[in-house]
LUMLO-923389 format. One line per 5 residues: number of its first residue (from 1); for each residue x, y, z of N, C-alpha, C, O, CB. Coordinates in Angstrom, 2 decimals. Glycine has a CB too. Example, Ala and Ser with C-alpha at 12.3 -4.5 7.8 and 13.67 -1.06 7.14 Angstrom:
LUMLO-923389
1	13.19/-5.69/7.80/12.30/-4.50/7.80/13.20/-3.30/7.80/14.24/-3.32/8.46/11.31/-4.47/9.05  12.85/-2.25/7.08/13.67/-1.06/7.14/12.90/0.03/7.87/13.41/1.14/8.04/14.08/-0.60/5.72
END
This chain:
LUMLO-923389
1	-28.27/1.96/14.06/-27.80/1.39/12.81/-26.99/2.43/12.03/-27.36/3.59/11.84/-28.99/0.87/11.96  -25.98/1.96/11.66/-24.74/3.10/10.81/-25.40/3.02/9.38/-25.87/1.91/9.12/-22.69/2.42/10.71  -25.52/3.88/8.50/-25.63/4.13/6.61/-24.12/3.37/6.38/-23.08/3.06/6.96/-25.64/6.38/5.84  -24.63/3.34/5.45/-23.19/2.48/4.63/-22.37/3.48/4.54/-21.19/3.23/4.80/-23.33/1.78/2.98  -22.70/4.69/4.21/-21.32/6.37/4.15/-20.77/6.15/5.22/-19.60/5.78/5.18/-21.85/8.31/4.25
6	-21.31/6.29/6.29/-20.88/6.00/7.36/-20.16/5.00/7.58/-19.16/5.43/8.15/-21.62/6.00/7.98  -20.09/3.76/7.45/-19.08/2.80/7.86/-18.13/2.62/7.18/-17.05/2.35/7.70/-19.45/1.73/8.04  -18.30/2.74/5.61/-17.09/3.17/4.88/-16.22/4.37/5.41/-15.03/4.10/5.44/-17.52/3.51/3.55  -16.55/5.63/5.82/-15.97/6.40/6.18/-15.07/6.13/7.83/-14.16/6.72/8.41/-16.91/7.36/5.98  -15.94/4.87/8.13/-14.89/4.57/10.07/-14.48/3.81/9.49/-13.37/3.76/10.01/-15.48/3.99/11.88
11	-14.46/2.94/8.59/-14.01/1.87/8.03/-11.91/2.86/7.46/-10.72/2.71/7.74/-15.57/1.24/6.44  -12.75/3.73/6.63/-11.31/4.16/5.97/-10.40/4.64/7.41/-9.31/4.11/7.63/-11.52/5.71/4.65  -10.85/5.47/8.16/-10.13/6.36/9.07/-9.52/5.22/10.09/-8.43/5.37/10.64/-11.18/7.59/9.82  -10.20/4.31/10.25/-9.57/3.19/11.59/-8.24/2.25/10.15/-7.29/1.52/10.45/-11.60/1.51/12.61  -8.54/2.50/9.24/-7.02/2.11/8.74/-5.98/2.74/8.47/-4.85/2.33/8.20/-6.95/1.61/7.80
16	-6.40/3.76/8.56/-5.41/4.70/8.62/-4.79/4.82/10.17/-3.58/4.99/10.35/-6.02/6.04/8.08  -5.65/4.71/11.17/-5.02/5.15/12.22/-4.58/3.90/12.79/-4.10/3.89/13.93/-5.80/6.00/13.08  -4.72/2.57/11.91/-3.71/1.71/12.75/-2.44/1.43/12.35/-1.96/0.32/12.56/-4.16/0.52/12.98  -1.71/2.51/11.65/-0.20/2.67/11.48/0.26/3.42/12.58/-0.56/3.86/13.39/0.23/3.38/10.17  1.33/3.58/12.70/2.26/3.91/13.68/2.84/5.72/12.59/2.72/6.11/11.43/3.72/2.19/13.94
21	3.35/6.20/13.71/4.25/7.50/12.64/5.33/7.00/11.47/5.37/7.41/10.31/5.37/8.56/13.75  6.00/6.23/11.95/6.78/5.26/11.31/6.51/5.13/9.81/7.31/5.26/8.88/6.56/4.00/11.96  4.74/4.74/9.78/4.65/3.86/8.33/4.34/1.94/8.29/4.15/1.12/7.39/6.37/4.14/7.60  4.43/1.90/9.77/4.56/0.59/10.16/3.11/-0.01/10.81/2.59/0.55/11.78/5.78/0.55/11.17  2.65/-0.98/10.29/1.29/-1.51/10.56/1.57/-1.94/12.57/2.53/-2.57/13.03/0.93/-3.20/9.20
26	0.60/-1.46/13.22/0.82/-1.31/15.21/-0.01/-2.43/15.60/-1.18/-2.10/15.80/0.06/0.39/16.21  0.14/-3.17/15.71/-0.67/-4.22/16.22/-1.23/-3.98/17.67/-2.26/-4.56/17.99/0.12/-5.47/16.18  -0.62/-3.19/18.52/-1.73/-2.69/19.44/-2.55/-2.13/19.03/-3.54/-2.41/19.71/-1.50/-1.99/20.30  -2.90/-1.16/17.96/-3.56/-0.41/17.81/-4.63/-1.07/16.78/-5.61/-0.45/16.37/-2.85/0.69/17.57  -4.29/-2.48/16.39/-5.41/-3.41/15.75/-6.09/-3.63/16.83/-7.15/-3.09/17.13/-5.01/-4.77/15.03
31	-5.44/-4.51/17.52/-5.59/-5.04/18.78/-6.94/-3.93/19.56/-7.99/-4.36/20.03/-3.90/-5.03/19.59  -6.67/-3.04/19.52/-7.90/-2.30/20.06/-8.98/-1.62/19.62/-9.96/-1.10/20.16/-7.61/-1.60/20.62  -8.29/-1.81/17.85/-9.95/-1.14/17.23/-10.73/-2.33/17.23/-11.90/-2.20/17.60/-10.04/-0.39/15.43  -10.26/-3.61/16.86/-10.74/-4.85/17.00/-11.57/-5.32/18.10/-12.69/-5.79/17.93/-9.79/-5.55/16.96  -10.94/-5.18/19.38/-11.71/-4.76/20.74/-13.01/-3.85/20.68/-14.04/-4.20/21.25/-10.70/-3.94/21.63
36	-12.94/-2.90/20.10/-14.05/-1.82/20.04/-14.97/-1.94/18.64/-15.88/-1.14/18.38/-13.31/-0.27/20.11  -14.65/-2.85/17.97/-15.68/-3.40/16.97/-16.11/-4.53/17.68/-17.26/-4.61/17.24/-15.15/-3.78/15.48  -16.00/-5.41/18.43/-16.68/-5.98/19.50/-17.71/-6.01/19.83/-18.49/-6.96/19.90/-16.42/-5.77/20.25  -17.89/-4.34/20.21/-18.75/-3.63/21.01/-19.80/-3.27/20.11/-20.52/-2.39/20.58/-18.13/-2.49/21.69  -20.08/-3.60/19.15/-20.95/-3.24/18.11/-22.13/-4.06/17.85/-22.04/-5.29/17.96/-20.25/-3.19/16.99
41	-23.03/-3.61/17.57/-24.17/-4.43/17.12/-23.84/-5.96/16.07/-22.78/-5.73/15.50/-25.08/-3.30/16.25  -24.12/-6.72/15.85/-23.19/-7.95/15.42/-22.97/-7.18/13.56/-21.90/-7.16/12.96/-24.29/-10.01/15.61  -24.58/-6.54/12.92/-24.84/-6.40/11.70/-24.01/-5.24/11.45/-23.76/-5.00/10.27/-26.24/-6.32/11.39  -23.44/-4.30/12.55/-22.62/-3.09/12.39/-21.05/-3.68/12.20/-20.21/-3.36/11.35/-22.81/-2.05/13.79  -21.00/-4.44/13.06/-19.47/-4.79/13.02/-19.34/-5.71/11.93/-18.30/-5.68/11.27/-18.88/-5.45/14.37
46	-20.20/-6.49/11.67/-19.49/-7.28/10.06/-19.58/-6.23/8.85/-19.14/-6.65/7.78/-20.59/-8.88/9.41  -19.96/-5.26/8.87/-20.12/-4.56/7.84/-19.04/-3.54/8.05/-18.56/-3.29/6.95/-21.48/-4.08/7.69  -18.49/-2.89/8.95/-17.51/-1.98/9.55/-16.53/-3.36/9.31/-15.91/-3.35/8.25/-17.85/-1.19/11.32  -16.36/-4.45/10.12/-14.93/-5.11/9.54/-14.78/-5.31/8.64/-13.56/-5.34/8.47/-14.48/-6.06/9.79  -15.60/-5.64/7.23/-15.39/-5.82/6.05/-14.48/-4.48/5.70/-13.26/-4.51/5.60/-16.73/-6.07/5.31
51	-15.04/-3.67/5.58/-14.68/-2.07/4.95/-13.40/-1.84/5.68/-12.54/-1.12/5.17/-15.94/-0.67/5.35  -13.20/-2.51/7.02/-11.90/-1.94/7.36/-11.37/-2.99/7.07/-10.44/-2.82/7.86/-11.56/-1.38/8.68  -11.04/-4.39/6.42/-10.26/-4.94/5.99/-10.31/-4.66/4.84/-9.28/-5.03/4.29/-10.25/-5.94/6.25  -11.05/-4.13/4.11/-10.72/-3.69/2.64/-9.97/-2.51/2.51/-9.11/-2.36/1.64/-11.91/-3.46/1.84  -10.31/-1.60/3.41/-9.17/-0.17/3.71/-8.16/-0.46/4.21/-7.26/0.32/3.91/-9.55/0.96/4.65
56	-7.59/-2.02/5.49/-6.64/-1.69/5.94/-4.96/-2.20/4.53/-3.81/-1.82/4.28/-6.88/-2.45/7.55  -5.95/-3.20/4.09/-5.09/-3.87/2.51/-4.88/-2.89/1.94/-3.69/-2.80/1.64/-5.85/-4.88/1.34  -5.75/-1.68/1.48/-5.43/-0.59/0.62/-4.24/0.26/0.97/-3.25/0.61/0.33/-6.55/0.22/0.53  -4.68/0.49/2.26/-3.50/1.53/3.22/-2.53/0.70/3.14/-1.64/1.29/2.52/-3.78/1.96/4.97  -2.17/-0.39/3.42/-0.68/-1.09/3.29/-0.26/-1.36/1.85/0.91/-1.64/1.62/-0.63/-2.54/4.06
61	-1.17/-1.30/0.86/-0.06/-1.46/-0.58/-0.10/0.29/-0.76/0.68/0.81/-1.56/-0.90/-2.64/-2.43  -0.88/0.95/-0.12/-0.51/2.33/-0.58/0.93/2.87/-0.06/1.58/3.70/-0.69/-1.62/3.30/-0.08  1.40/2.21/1.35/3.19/2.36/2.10/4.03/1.47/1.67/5.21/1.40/2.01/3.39/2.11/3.74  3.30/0.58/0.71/4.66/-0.50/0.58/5.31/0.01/-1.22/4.78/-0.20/-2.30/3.92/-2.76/0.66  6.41/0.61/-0.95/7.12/0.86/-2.31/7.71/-0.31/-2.72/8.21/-0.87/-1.74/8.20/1.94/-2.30
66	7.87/-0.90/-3.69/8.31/-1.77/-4.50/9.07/-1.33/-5.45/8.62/-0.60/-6.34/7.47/-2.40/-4.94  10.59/-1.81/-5.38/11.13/-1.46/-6.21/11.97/-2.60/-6.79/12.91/-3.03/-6.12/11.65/-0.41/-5.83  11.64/-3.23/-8.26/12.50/-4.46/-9.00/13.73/-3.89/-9.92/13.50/-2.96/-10.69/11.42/-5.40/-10.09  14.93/-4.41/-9.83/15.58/-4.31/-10.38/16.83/-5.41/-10.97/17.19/-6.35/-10.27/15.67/-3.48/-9.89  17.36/-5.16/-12.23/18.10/-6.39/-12.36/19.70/-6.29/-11.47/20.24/-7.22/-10.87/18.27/-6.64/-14.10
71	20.19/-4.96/-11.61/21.45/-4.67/-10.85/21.19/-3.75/-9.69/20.11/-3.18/-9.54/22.52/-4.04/-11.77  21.93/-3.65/-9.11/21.47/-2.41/-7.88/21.31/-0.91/-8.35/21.98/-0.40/-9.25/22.71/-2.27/-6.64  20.47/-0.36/-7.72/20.27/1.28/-7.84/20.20/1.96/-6.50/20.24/1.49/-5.36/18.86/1.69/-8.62  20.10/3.15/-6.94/19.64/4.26/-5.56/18.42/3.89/-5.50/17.61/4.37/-6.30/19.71/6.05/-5.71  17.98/2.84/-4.41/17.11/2.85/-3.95/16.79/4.00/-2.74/15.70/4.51/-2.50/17.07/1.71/-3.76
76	17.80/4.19/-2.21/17.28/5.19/-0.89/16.76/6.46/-1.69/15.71/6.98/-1.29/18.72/5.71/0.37  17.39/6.96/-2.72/16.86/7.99/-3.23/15.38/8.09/-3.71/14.44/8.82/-3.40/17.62/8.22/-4.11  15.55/6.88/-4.78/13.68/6.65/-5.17/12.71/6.75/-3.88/11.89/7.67/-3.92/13.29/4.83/-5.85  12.71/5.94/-2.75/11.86/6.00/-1.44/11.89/7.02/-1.29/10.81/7.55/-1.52/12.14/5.38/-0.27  13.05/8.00/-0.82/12.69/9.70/-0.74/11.79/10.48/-1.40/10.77/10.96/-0.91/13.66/10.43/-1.08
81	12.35/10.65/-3.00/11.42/11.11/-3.67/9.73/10.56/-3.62/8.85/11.39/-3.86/12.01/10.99/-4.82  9.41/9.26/-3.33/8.22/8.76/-3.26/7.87/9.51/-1.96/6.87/10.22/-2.05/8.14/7.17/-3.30  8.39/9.49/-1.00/7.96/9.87/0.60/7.02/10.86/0.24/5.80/10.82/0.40/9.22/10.51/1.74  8.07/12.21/-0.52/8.12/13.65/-0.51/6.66/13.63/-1.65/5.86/14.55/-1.50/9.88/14.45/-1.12  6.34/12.51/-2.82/5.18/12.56/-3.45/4.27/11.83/-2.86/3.25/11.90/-3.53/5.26/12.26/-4.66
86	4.18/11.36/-2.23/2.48/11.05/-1.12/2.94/11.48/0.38/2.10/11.15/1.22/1.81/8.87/-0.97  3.66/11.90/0.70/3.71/12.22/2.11/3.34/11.18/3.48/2.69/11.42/4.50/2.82/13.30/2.11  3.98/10.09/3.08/4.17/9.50/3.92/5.17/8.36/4.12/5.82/8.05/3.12/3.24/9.30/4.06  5.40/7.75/5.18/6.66/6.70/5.50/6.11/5.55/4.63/4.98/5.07/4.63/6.92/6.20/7.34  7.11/5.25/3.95/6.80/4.23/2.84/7.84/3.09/3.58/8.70/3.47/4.37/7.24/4.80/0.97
91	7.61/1.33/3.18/8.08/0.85/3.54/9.18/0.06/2.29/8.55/0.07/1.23/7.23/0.43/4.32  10.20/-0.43/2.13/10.54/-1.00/0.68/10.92/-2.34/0.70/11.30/-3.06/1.61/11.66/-0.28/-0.03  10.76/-2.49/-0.32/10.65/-4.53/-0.89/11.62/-3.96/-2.42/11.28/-3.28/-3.38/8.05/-5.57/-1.50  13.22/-4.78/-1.99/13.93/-4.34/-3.15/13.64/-6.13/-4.23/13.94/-7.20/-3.68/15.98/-3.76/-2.56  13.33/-6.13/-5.04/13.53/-7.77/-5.60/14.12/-7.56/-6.87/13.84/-6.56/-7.53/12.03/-8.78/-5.82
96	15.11/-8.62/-7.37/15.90/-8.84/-8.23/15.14/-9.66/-9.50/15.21/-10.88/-9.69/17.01/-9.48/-7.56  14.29/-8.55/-10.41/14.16/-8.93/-11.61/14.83/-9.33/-13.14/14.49/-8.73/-14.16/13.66/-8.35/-11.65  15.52/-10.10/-13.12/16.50/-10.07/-14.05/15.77/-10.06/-15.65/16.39/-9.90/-16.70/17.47/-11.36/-13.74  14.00/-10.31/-15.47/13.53/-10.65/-17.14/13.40/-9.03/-17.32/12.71/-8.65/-18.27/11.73/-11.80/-17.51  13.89/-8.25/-16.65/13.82/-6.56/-17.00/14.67/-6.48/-18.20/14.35/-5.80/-19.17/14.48/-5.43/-15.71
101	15.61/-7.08/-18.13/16.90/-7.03/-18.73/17.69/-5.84/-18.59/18.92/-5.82/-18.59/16.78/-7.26/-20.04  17.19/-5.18/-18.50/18.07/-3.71/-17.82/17.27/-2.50/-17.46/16.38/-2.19/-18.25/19.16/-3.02/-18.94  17.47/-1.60/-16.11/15.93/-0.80/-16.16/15.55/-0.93/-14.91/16.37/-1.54/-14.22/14.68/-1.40/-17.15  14.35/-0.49/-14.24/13.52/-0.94/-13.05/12.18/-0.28/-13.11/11.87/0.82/-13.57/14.22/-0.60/-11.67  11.30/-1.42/-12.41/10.20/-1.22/-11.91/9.80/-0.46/-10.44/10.25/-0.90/-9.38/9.84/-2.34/-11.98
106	8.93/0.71/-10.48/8.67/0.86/-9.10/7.35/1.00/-9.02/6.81/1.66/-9.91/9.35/1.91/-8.45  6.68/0.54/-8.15/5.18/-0.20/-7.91/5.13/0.57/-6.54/6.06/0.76/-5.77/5.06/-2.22/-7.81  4.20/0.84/-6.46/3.37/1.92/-5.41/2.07/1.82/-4.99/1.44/2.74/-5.51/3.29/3.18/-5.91  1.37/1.15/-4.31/-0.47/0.53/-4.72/-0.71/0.17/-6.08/-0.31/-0.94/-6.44/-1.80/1.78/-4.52  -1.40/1.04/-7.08/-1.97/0.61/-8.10/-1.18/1.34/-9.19/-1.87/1.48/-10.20/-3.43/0.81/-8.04
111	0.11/1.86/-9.32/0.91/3.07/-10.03/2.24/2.52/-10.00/3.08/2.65/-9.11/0.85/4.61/-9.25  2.34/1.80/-11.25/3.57/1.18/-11.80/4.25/1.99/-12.49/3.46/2.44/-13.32/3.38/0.10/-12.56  5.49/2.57/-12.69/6.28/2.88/-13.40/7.52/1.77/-13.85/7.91/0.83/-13.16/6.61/3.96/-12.83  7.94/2.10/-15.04/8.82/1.23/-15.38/9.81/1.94/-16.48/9.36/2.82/-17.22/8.08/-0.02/-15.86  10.55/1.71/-16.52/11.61/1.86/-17.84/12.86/0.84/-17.48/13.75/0.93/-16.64/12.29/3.68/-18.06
116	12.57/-0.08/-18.40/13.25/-1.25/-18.58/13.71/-1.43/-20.35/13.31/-0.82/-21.34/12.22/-2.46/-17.96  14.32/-2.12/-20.23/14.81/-2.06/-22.19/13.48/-3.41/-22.37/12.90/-3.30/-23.45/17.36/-2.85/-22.87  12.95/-4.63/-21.46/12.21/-5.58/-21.56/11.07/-4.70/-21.90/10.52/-5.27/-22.85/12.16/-6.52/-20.43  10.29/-3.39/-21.58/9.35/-3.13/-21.51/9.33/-1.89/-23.33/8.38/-1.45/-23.97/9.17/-2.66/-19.82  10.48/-1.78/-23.48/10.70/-0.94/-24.66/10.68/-1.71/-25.77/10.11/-1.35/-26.80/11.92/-0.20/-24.64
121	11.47/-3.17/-25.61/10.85/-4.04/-26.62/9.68/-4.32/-26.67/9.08/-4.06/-27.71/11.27/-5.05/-26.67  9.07/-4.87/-25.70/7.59/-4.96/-26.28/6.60/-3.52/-26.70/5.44/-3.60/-27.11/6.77/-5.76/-25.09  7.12/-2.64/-26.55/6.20/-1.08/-27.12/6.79/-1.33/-28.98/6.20/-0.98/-30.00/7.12/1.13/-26.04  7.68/-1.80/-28.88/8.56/-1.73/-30.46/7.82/-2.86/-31.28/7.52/-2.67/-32.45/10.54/-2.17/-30.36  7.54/-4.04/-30.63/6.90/-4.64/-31.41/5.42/-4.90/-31.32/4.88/-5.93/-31.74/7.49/-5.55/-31.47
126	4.79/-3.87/-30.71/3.11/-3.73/-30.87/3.63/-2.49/-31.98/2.65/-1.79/-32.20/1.87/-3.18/-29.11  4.32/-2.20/-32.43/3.71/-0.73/-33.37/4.88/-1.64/-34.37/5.16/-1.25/-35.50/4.09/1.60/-32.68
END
């Protein structure tokens, strides 16, 4: 029988290791941790798949950069600089926010930045 530290901890590391160098979610490499949770006691593996579907969601909004904007920007540049601040292959989702009104959002897992003139009005009229 695994401790719960324990399966949280295979739980985190098998989501991590089912990306590719890339940054890119490997479906062989689901494909076979999936296989080898199988092999598990039934009460080990529902508790290990939970934790690794809760780690593997985490690990993929942690590579997926998001970046909204109303007109185009250097996006290739922002992804760089993001790469170079978590150190890893990020993937990007450019979408055309026009209620920004001018400005952009970049969303990263749980770490929004923004400077938009939409987001400066509303700071202007809470104070």
């Amino acid at each position: 029988m695994l401790t719960k530290k324990r399966i949280s901890h295979l739980g985190k590391r098998l989501a991590q290791l089912s990306f590719n160098a890339d940054g890119v979610l490997d479906r062989d490499r689901v494909a076979a941790i999936l296989e080898a949770m199988g092999e598990l006691h039934e009460r080990n593996r529902n508790a290990l798949g939970r934790k690794y579907y809760y780690f593997l969601e985490a690990e993929w909004n942690s590579r997926l950069l998001k970046i909204e904007h109303v007109v185009g920007c250097d996006w290739e540049g922002i992804r760089t600089l993001m790469e170079r601040f978590t150190q890893k292959k990020l993937q990007c989702e450019l979408v055309k926010t026009p209620e920004l009104i001018a400005g952009l959002r970049v969303t990263l897992g749980d770490h929004i930045w923004e400077r938009s003139i939409r987001n400066d009005l509303w700071c202007i009229s809470r104070n």
